[in-house]
N, C-alpha and C positions, 0 to 999 in steps of 0.2 A: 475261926478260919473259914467257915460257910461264908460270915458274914462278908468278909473280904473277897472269895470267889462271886458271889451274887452280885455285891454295891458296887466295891471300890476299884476290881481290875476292870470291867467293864466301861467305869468311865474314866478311866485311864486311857482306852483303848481308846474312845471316842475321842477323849484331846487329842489322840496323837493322829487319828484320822484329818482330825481336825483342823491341825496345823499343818498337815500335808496337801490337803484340800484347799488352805491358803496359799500356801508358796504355789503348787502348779499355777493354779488363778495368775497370781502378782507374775510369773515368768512368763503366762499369755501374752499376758493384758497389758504390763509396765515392765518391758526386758529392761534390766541393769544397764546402767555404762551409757544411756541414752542421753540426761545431763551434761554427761562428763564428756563424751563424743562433740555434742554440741560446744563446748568449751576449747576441743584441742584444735588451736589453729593447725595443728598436721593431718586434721581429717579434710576426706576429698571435698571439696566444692567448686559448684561452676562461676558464685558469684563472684564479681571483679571489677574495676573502677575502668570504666568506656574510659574514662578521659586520665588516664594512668600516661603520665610522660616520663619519658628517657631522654638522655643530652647524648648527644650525637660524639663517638670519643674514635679515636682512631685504632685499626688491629688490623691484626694479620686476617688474610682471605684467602681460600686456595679452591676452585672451583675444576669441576670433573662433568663430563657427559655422556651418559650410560646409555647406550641405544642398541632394541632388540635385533638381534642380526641372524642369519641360514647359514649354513655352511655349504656352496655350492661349488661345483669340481671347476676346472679351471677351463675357459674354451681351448679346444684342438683346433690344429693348423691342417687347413684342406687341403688333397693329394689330388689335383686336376692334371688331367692329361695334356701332354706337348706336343700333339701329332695326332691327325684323325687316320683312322685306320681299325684294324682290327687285333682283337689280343689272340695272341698266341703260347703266351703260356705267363704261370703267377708264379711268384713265391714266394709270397708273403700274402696270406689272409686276413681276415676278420680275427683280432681280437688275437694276434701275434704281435711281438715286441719288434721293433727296428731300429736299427741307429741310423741316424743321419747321413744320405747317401748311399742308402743301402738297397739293394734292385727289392723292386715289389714285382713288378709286371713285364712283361715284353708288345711294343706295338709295330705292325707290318702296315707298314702303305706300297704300293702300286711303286716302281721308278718310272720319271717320263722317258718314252722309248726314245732315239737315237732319229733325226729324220734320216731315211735312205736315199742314196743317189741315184737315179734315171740311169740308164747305160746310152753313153752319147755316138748317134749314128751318124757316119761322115758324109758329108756331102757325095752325092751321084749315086749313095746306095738304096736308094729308093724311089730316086726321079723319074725314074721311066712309067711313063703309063701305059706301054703293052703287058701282053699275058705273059711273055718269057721273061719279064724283069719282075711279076711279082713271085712267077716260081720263083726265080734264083734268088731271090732275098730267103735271108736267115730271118726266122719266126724270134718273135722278141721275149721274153719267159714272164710267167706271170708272178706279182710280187707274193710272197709266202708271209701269212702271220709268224708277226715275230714272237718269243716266247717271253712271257711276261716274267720282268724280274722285281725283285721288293727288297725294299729297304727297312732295316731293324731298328730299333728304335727300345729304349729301356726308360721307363718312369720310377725314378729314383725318390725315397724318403726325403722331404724337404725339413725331416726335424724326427729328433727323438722322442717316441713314446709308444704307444699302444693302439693300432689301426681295429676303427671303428666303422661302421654304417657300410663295411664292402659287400658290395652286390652284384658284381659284374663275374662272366665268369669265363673261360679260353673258348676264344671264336665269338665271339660278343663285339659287335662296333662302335670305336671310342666316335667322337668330335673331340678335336681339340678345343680346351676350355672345359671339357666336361669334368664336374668333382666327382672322383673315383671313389673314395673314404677320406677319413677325418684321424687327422693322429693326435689321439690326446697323451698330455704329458703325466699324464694319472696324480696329477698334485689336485690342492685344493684352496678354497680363499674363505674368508670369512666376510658375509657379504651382510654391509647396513643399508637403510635408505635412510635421505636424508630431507628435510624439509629445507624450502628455501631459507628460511630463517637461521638452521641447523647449519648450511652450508656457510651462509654469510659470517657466521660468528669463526670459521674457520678459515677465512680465506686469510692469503700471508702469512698462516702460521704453520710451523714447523710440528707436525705430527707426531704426536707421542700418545700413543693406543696401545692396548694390551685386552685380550679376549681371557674370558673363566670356560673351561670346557670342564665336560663330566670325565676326563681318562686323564688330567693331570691333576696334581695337587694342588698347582699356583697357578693365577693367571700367567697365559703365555704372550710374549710379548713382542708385537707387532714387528716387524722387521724391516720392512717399506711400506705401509700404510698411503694410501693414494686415494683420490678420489677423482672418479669417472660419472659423466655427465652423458648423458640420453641425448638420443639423437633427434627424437620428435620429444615432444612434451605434448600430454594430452589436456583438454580445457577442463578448468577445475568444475565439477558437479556441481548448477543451482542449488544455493539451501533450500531445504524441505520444508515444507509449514510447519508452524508454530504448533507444539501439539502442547495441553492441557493437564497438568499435574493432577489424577484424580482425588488425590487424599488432601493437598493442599486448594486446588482449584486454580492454581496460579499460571501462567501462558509459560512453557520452558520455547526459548528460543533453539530450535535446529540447525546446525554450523554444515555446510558443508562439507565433503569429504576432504582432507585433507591430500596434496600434491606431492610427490616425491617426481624431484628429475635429477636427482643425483646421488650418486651412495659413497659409501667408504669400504674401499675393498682391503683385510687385512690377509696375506697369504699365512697359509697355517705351514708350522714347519715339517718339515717328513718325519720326524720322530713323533709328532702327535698323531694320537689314532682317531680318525674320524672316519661319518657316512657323509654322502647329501641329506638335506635337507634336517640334518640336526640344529635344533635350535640354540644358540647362545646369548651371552652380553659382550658388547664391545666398550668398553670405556677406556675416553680422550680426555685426556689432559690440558685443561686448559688453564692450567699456569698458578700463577701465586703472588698475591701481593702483600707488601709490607707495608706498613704504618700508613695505608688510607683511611677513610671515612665509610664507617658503614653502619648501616639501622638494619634490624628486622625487617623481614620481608611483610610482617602483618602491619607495619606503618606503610608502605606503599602499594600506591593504586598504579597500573599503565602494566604494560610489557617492553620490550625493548630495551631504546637508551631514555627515551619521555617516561616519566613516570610523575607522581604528586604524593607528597608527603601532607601532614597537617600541626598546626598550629594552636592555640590557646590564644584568643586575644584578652587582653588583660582587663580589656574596660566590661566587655560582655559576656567572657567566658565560655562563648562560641568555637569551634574548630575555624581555621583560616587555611586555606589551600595555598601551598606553596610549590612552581616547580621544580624538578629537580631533574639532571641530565644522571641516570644510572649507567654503571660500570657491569664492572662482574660481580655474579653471583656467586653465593657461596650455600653451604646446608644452613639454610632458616636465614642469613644475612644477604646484603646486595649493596656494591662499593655505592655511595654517592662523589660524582666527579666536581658536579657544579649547584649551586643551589643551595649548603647550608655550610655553617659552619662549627669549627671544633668546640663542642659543649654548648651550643643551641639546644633547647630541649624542642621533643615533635612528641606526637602522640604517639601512644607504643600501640595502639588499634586506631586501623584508618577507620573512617565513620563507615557505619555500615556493615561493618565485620561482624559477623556471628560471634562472639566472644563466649556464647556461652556452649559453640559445638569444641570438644575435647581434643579434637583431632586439629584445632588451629596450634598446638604447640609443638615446635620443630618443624610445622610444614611451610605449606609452600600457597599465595595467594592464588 
């Protein structure tokens, strides 16, 4: 029994050090499953065949455009005065409700006085130029101020809502033309801007928008949907110089600011609770098509309706540029109108695509 306590458990103990001292090492050094990973065509990888083509097949398309919009109150209609004069009494202030036609103010002007008649003296009562003819004439009376009278005058609500910006107060002198306050209709609209391009793609069509707020469940949906255009347009900002990638070194080109001269106004309904200036999404609908033609958006090069797809020539196995007039877009597709045909194949990466950034799948060129 000694002998076994001294020899044999001790290098027992070492094997089994030993073999544990192995495995930690081999799970460093050579993790499991590394092979086998390498083998499962379902593990991630970025590599893929540039010259990978698709045949062009006809489907359904249904295209939407999502544009960040404010929520701003709706403008009020101004209470200018119809008479210059002076006030004499309100009743209706700042930031009291009115209905339509309903007295706010009272204004007094001056009336023009009455001309007075001369009293007509007859012949022979004054002719005489001796001193007994001008005693006996009656003395003529002198004309008396007449007493000024004024005309009333009431500045009535030209609209229902809630009188804002009043500043004016009894005994104060109006001009006519002058804006007294502002009556807002305490509603509100959901306000986009829109690029020229943005605008173009909706003109002639029939608006169908709907806005996501934070106080409803569902999108609320748009009720009259319009869109309003700027009265000046201001000149689009010169692009900036080209400034220098410093991790790459490469020149990034600087775009311009981009132009909005027109928006899409959505009125929000009086059941939805809003502030100014909350921020939302507005998306339009733009439509849906059936059994067209359409490729991924990662085969075409352009924006617009121009755009160029590519080819495989058969002798040189080169890409060939071909163009193509595009339609609507849709998530990740975009119709081709003119330019290819049903079951053409085209490359499924226009040359040049990053194929191997992650974020080219589903998006957008």
């Amino acid at each position: 029994m000694d002998t076994l306590r001294r020899y044999v458990f001790p290098v027992i103990w070492m094997l089994i050090l030993g073999l544990i001292a192995v495995a930690l090492a081999k799970m460093a050094f050579f993790p499991s499953g590394g092979d086998d990973q390498a083998q499962d065509p379902l593990a991630p990888s970025a590599d893929f065949d540039q010259y990978a083509l698709i045949a062009v097949e006809p489907s359904d398309l249904s295209s939407e455009l999502v544009l960040p919009a404010m929520v701003q109150p709706d403008a009020g209609t101004a209470l200018k005065a119809t008479s210059t004069g002076e006030i004499t009494r309100i009743w209706r202030g700042d930031g009291d409700q009115v209905d339509l036609g309903e007295r706010v103010l009272q204004v007094r002007y001056p009336a023009e006085p009455e001309p007075s008649e001369l009293p007509v003296i007859a012949e022979g009562e004054d002719g005489g130029e001796g001193e007994d003819d001008m005693d006996g004439a009656a003395p003529i009376p002198a004309p008396q101020p007449a007493e000024i009278e004024y005309r009333y005058v009431n500045l009535v609500a030209t609209a229902a809502g809630t009188i804002s910006g009043m500043e004016v107060a009894e005994w104060d002198d109006l001009t006519e033309g002058d804006e007294v306050a502002a009556i807002s209709p305490g509603t509100y609209s959901i306000v986009a801007d829109l690029t020229p391009e943005q605008q173009l793609s909706l003109l002639d069509m029939e608006l169908d928008a709907s806005a996501e707020l934070p106080t409803t469940p569902d999108p609320v949906t748009c009720a009259s949907p319009a869109i309003t255009e700027d009265a000046e347009i201001e000149e689009l900002d010169a692009p900036a110089a080209p400034q220098v990638d410093p991790f790459t070194e490469e020149t990034v080109a600087s775009e311009g600011a981009e132009i909005s001269a027109a928006q899409l106004v959505c009125p929000v309904p009086a059941e939805a609770r809003v502030v100014p200036g909350l921020s939302v999404e507005v998306t339009v609908d733009l439509g849906t098509r059936t059994g067209v033609l359409t490729v991924p958006t990662t085969a075409v090069e352009g924006e617009g309706t121009a755009g160029t797809v590519y080819t495989l020539d058969e002798t040189t196995g080169e890409p060939v540029a071909v163009d193509v007039t595009l339609g609507m877009r849709g998530d990740g597709t975009v119709e081709v109108i003119e330019g290819l045909e049903q079951g053409q194949e085209i490359l499924e990466f226009a040359p040049g695509v990053d194929a191997e950034d992650p974020s080219l799948e589903g998006g957008m060129w």
